[in-house]
C-alpha positions in Angstrom: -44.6 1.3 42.4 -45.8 3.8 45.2 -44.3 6.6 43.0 -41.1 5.8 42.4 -40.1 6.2 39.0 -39.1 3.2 36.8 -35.7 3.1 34.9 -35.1 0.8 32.4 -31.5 0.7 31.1 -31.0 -1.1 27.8 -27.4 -1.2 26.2 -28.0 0.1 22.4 -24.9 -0.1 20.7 -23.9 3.2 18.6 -23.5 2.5 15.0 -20.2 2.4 13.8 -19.2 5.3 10.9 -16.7 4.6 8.6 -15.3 7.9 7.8 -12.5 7.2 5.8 -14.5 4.7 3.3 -17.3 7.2 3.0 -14.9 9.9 2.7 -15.7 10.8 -0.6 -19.1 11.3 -0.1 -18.6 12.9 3.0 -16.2 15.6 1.1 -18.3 16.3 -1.5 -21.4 16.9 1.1 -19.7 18.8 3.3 -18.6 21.2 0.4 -22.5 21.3 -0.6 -23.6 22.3 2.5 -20.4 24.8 2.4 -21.5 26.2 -0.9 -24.9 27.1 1.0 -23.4 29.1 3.9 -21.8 30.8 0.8 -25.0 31.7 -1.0 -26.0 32.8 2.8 -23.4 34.9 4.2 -21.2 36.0 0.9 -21.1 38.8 -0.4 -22.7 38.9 -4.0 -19.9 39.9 -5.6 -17.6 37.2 -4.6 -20.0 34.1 -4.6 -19.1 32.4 -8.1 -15.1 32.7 -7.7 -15.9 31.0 -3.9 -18.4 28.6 -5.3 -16.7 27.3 -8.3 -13.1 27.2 -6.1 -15.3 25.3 -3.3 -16.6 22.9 -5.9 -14.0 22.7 -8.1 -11.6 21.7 -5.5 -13.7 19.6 -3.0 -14.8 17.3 -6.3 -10.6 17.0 -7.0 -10.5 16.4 -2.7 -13.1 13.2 -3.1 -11.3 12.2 -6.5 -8.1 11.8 -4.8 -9.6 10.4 -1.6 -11.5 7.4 -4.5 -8.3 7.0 -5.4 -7.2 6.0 -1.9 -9.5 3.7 -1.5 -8.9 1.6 -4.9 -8.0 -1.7 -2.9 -11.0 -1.5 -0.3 -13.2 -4.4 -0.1 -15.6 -3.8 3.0 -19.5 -1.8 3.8 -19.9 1.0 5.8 -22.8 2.1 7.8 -23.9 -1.0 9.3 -24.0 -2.4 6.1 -25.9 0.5 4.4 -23.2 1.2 2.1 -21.2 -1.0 0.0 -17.3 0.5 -0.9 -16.4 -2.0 -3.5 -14.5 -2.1 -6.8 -18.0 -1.6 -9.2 -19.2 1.7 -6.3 -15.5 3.0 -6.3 -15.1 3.2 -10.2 -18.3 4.2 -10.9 -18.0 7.2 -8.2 -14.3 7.8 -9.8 -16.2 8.2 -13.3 -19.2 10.6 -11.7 -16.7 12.7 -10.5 -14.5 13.4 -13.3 -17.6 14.0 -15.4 -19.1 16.1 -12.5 -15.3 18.5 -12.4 -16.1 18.8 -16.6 -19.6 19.4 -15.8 -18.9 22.2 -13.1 -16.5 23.9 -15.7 -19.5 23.7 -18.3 -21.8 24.8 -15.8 -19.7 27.9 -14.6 -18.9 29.3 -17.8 -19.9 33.1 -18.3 -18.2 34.2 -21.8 -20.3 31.8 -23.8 -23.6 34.7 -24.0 -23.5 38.2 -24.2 -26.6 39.6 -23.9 -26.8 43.2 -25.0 -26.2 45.9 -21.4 -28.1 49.0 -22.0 -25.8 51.3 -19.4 -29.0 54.0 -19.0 -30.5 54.7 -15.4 -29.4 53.9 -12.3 -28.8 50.2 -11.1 -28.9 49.2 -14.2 -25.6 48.2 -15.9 -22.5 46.9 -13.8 -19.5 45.4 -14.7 -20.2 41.8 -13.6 -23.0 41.8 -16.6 -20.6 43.5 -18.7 -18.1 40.5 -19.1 -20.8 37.9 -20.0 -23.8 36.2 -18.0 -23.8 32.2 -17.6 -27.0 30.2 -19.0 -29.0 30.3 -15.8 -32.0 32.9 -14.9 -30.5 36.2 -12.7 -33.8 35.5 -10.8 -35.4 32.5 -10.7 -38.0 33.4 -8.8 -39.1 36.1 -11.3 -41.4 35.2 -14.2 -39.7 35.0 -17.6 -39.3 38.5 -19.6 -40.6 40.1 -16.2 -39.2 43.7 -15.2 -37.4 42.1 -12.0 -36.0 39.9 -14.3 -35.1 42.4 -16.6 -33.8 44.4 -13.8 -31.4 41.9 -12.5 -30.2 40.9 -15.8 -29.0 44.4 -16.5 -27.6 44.5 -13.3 -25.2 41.4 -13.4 -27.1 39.3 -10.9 -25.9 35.3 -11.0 -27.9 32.6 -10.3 -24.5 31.3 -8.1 -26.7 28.9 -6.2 -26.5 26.2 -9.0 -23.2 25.7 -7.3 -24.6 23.9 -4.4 -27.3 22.2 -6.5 -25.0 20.6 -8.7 -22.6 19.3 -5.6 -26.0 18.0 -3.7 -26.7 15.9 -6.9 -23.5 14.7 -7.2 -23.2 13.4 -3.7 -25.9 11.2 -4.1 -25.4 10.2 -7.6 -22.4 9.0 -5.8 -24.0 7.0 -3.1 -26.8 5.7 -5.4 -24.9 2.7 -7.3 -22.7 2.6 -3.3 -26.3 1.6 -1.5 -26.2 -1.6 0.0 -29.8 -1.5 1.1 -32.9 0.0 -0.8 -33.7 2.3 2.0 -30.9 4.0 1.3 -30.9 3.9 -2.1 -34.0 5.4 -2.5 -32.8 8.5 -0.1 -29.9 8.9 -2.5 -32.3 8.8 -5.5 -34.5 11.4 -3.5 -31.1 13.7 -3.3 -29.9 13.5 -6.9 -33.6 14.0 -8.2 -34.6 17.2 -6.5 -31.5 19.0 -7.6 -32.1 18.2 -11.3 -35.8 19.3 -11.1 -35.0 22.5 -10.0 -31.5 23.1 -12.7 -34.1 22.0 -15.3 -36.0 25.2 -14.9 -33.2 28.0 -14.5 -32.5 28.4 -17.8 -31.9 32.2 -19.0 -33.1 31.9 -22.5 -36.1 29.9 -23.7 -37.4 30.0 -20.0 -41.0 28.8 -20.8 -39.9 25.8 -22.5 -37.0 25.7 -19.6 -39.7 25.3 -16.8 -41.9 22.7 -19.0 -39.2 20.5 -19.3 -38.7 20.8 -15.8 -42.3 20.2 -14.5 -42.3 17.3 -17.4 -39.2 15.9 -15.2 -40.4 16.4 -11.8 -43.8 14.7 -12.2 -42.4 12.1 -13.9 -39.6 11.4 -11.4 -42.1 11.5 -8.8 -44.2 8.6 -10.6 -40.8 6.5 -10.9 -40.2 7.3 -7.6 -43.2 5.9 -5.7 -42.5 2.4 -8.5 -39.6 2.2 -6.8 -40.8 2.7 -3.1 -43.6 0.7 -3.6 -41.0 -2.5 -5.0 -39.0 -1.7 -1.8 -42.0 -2.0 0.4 -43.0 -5.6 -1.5 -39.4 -6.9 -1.1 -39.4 -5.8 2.8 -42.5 -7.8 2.9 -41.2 -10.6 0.9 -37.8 -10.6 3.1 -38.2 -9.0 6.3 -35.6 -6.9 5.6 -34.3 -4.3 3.1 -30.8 -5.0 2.9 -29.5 -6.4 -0.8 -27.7 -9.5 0.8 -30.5 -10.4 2.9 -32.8 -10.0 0.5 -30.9 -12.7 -2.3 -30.7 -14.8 1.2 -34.7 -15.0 1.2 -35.0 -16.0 -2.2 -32.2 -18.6 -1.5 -34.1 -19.6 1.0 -37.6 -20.0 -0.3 -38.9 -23.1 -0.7 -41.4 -22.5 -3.6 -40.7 -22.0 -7.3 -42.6 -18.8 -8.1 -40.7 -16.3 -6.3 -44.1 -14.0 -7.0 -43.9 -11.1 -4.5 -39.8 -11.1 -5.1 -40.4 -10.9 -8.9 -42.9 -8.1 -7.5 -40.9 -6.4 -5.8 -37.8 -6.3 -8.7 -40.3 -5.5 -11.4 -41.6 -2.3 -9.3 -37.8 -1.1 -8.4 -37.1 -1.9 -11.8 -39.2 0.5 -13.3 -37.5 3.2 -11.3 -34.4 2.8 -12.4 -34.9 2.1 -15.8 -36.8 5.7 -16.0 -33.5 7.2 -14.6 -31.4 4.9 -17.1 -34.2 5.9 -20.3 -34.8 3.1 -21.3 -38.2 1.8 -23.3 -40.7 2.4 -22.2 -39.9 5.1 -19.8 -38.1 7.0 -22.3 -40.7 9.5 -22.8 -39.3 12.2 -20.8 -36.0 12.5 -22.4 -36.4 14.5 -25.2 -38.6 17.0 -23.8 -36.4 17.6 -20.8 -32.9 17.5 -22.2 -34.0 19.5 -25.3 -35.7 22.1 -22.7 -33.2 22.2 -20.0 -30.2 24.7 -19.9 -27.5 22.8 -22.5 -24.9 22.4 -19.2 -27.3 20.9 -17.3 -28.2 18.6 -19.7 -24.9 17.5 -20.8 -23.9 16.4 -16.7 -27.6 15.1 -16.4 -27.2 13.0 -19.3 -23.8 11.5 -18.4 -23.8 11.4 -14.3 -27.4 10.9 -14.0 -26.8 7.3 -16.3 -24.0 6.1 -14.7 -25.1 6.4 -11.0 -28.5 4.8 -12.5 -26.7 1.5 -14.5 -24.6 1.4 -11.6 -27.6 0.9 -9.0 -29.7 -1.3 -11.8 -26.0 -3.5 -11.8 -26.0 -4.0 -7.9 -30.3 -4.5 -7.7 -29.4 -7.3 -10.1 -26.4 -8.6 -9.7 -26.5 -8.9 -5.3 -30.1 -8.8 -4.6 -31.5 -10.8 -7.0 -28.9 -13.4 -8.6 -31.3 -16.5 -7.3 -33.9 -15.0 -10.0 -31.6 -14.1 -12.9 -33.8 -17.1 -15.1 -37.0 -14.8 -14.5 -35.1 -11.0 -15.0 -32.9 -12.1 -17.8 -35.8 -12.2 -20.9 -37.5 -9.4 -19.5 -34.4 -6.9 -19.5 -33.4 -8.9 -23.3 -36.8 -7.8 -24.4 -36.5 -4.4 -22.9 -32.7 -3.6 -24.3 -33.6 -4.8 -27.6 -37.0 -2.1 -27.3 -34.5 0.8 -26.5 -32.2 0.1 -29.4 -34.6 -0.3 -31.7 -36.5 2.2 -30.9 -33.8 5.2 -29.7 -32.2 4.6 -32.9 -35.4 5.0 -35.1 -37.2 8.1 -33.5 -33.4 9.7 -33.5 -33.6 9.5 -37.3 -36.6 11.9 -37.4 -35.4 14.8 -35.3 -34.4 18.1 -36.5 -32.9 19.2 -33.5 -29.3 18.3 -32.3 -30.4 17.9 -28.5 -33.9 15.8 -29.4 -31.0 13.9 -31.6 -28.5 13.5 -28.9 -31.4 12.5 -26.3 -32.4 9.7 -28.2 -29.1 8.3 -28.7 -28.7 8.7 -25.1 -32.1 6.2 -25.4 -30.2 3.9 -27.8 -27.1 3.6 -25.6 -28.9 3.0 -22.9 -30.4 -0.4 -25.0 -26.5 -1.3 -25.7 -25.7 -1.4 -22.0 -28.5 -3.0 -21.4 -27.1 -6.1 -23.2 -24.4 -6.6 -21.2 -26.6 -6.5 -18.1 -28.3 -9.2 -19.9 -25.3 -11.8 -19.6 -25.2 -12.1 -15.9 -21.1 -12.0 -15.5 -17.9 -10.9 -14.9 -17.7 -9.6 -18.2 -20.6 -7.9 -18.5 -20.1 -5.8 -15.4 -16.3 -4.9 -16.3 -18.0 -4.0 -19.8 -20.9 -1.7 -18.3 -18.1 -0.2 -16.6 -16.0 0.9 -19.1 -19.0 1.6 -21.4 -20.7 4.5 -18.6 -16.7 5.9 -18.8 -16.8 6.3 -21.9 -20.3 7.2 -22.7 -20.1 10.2 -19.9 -17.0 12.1 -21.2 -18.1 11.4 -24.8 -22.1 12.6 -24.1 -20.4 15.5 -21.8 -18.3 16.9 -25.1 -21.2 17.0 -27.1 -23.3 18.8 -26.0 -20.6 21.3 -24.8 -19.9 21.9 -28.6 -23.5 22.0 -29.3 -23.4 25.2 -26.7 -21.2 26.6 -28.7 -23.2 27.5 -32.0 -25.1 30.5 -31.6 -27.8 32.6 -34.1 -28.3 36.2 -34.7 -30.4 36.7 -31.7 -27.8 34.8 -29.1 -29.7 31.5 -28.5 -28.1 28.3 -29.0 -28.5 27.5 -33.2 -29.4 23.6 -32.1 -31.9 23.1 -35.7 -30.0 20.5 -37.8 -30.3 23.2 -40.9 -28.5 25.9 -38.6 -25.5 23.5 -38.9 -25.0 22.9 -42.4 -21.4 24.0 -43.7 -19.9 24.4 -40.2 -17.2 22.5 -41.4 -16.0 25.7 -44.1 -16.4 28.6 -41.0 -15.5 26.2 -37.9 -13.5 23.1 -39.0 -12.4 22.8 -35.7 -15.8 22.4 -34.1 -16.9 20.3 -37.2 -13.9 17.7 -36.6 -14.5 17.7 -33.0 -18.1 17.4 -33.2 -17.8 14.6 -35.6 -15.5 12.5 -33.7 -18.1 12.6 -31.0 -20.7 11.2 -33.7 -18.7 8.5 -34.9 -17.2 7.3 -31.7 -21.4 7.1 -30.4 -21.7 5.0 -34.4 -18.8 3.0 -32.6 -16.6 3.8 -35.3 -13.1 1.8 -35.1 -10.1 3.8 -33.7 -12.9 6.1 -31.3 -13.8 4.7 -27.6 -17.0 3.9 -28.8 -16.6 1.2 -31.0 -14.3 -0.3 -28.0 -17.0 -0.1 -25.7 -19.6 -1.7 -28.2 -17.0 -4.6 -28.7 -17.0 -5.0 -25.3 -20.8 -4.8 -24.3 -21.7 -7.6 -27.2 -18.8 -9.8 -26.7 -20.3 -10.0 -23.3 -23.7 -10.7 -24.4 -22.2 -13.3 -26.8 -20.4 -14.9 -24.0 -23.5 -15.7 -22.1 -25.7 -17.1 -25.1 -27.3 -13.9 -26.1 -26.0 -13.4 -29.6 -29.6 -12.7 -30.7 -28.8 -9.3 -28.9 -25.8 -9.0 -30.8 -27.2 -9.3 -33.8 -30.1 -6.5 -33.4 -27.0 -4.4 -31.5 -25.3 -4.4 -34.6 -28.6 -3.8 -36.7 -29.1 -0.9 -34.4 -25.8 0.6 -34.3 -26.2 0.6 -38.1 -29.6 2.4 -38.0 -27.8 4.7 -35.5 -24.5 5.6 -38.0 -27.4 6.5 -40.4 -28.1 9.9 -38.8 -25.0 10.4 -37.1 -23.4 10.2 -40.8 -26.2 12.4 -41.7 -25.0 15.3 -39.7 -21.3 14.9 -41.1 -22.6 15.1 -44.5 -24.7 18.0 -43.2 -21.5 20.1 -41.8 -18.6 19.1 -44.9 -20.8 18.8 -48.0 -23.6 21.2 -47.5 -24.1 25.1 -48.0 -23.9 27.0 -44.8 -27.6 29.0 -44.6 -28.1 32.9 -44.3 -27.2 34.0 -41.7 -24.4 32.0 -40.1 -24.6 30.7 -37.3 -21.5 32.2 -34.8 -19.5 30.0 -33.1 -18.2 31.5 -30.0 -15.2 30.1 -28.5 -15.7 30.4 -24.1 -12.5 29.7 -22.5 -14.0 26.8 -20.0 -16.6 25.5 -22.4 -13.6 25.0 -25.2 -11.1 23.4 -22.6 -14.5 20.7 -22.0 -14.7 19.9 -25.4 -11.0 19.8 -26.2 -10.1 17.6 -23.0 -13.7 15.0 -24.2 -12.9 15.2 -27.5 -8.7 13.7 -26.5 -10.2 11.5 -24.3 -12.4 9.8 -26.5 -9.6 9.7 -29.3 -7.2 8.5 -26.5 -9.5 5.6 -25.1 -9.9 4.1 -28.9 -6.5 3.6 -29.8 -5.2 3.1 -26.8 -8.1 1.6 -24.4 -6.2 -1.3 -22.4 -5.3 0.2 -18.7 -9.0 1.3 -18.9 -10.4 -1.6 -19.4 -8.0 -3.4 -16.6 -9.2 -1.3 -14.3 -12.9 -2.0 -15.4 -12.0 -5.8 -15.3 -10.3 -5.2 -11.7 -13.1 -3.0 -10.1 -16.0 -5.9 -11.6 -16.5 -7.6 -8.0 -19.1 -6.6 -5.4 -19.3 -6.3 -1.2 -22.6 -8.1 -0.6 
């Protein structure tokens, strides 16, 4: 070479970015990121106007840009992400239950704590006109003197703002991955998020960080499942793309399919934790029931629909060539979670241990409908997460809304006996929610049941059906309980207070119309569920 230096000059293509198909995501990132500069350069007194204006407004920004793209049919990112009808309605439903969620999340008239207005520093007029449900300080321990101090003083936890945005962003480009590499980044984003809400809860704040922990390590097992499937299908197909993997299966000569079947099993058991379904069910309870009621409420709706919605497209575009091997295993598993949801949700005394295993329940009935391997049972899914989200999202909002003597939510069944004699409006509202979850007629619930077993019976599984309907009658059991609890019993000593929170009360009102709205007149949702059912492989 004698010294002279060696050049070599290789033509790499740049990737080619899509900005206007990933425009939503891109909105709703960029207003994340934005809601951090806030938290950084803000004064304090003006963060929570900025942040819920910022998130508030970019959410509506990447609705309207979804919107925009209703009639795309194409992937983005080299192929990374797929902008389809079933990724496009699902991130359409995550972010109208993410703007309710924000509005649940941000409301500050809900708690008054008691001010004591003695000694400097501590009393201003931010504390004054009510505290949200997060920790002033999260880095202080509970019942703690700093904590004390910044609770008197007003201080907001405002960076559950940006959290919130973060998670939605990838709950939106979780069911939207086209490969699993990116799908598991997108799990990675919406996970950490939610660990870290799960703990910030200003009352209750041991049990607060228990559910938390309980969630993290959890999520961390499911997670390394799911890497570990991604890392047997690589191996399987030399590549981690969706299409390319159903290719390789295509392709394969030999009838066992073992390190594919692998490889699904081990990504299976990621998603299905997200989704709760048996046996991964465990962590439910404990976290929703510990977690700050807001957070719960959009963790329980968003969290499920981005979760189905990545579970549908695993399924449905990487591995059609071995829907004879998934099919009995995911039967067998839906029929679990029905069975059992509906069962342990009879013995709970608590609304939100109540409400988290119905969550468990209903995620057995849209497991059916996975099961039949169709058009219909994608367009069904579809309208089923729509509805399940805004109804799950009301519920607990009214649960928030019941309060004891000492200021803590009043979620103990007893507490709730003879609401409907002091609050018939939260009692009616409350028990639409319950019967449209029993799938009572004339509620969107009994039109998305309809819809999840006619598609099961469409594809010969009318055995699940039949324990659907057992279930669903198990199910109306205790949510016909709690009725009967709130109409025909005494109210106890003290009563409960039911406070009435101008954003909190607009939630519930706008859920609870919805839900009404969707079961007597459910058509042009369900058109569009039938319209958005294809995929972009």
């Amino acid at each position: 070479m004698n010294g002279t230096p060696l050049i070599l000059a290789a033509s790499v293509p740049a990737p080619s970015i899509e900005y206007r198909d990933l425009s939503p995501m891109l909105i709703v990132f960029g207003v994340a990121v934005a809601g951090v500069l806030v938290e950084a350069f803000a004064p304090r007194r003006f963060r929570y106007l900025m942040q819920l204006i910022l998130g508030l407004g970019g959410m509506g920004v990447a609705l309207g840009a979804v919107i925009g793209l209703r009639n795309v049919r194409e992937t983005a990112m080299v192929g990374a992400v797929a902008i389809d009808g079933v990724s496009l309605f699902l991130q359409g439903t995550i972010l109208v239950v993410s703007i309710l969620g924000l509005l649940f999340l941000a409301e500050r008239r809900a708690d008054r704590q008691p001010i004591l207005r003695e000694g400097p520093g501590t009393w201003s007029l931010a504390a004054a006109r009510g505290v949200d449900a997060f920790a002033p300080q999260a880095a202080a321990m509970p019942g703690s003197s700093d904590e004390i101090a910044a609770t008197r003083a007003g201080v907001a936890t405002t960076e559950v703002f940006p959290l919130t945005l973060f998670a939605v962003a990838g709950l939106m480009l979780f069911p939207a991955s086209n490969d699993l590499l990116t799908m598991f980044i997108a799990l990675e984003v919406l996970s950490l998020p939610l660990y870290l809400l799960c703990g910030l809860a200003r009352r209750r704040r041991l049990l607060s960080q228990e559910a938390a922990l309980k969630y993290f390590l959890l999520g961390a097992f499911s997670s390394a499942f799911f890497l570990y499937g991604m890392a047997l299908l690589y191996g399987y197909a030399g590549t981690v793309r969706l299409a390319g993997i159903a290719d390789a299966v295509t392709r394969d000569s030999s009838k066992s399919h073992t390190l594919a079947l692998l490889g699904v099993a081990m990504l299976a058991v990621g998603l299905l934790f997200k989704i709760g379904a048996v046996p991964f069910q465990s962590w439910i309870p404990d976290v929703y029931q510990g977690a700050p009621t807001a957070v719960t409420a959009f963790m329980a709706a968003a969290t499920k629909i981005a979760a189905v919605g990545a579970m549908l497209r695993v399924l449905y575009v990487a591995a059609p060539g071995l829907r004879n091997d998934w099919r009995p295993v995911l039967a067998a598993i839906a029929i679990l979670t029905m069975v059992i949801g509906a069962i342990l949700a009879i013995t709970q005394t608590d609304m939100k241990r109540m409400l988290a295993y119905s969550s468990v329940a209903h995620a057995g009935f849209i497991l059916t409908a996975l099961v039949a391997a169709n058009t219909n049972g994608i367009s069904s899914v579809l309208f089923y997460l729509a509805v399940y989200g805004i109804g799950t999202l009301g519920a607990f909002a009214a649960v928030s809304l019941v309060r004891d003597e000492s200021g803590d939510e009043a979620t103990s069944l007893p507490a709730w006996a003879g609401m409907g004699r002091h609050s018939p409006w939260l009692a009616t509202i409350f028990s639409l929610f319950l019967l449209s979850f029993a799938g009572i007629p004339l509620t969107s619930g009994f039109i998305a049941k309809f819809a999840v077993f006619e598609a099961a019976s469409s594809s010969n599984s009318s055995y699940l059906v039949i324990v659907g309907v057992i279930s669903s009658a198990i199910a109306a059991f205790f949510y016909i309980r709690v009725i009967v609890l709130m109409f025909f019993t005494d109210p106890p000593t003290p009563t409960p207070t039911v406070v009435s929170p101008t954003m909190t009360t607009s939630v519930v009102a706008l859920t609870a119309a919805t839900t009404l709205a969707l079961g007597i007149y459910p058509q042009p949702l369900l058109d569009l569920a039938k319209h958005a059912a294809t995929f972009t492989p």
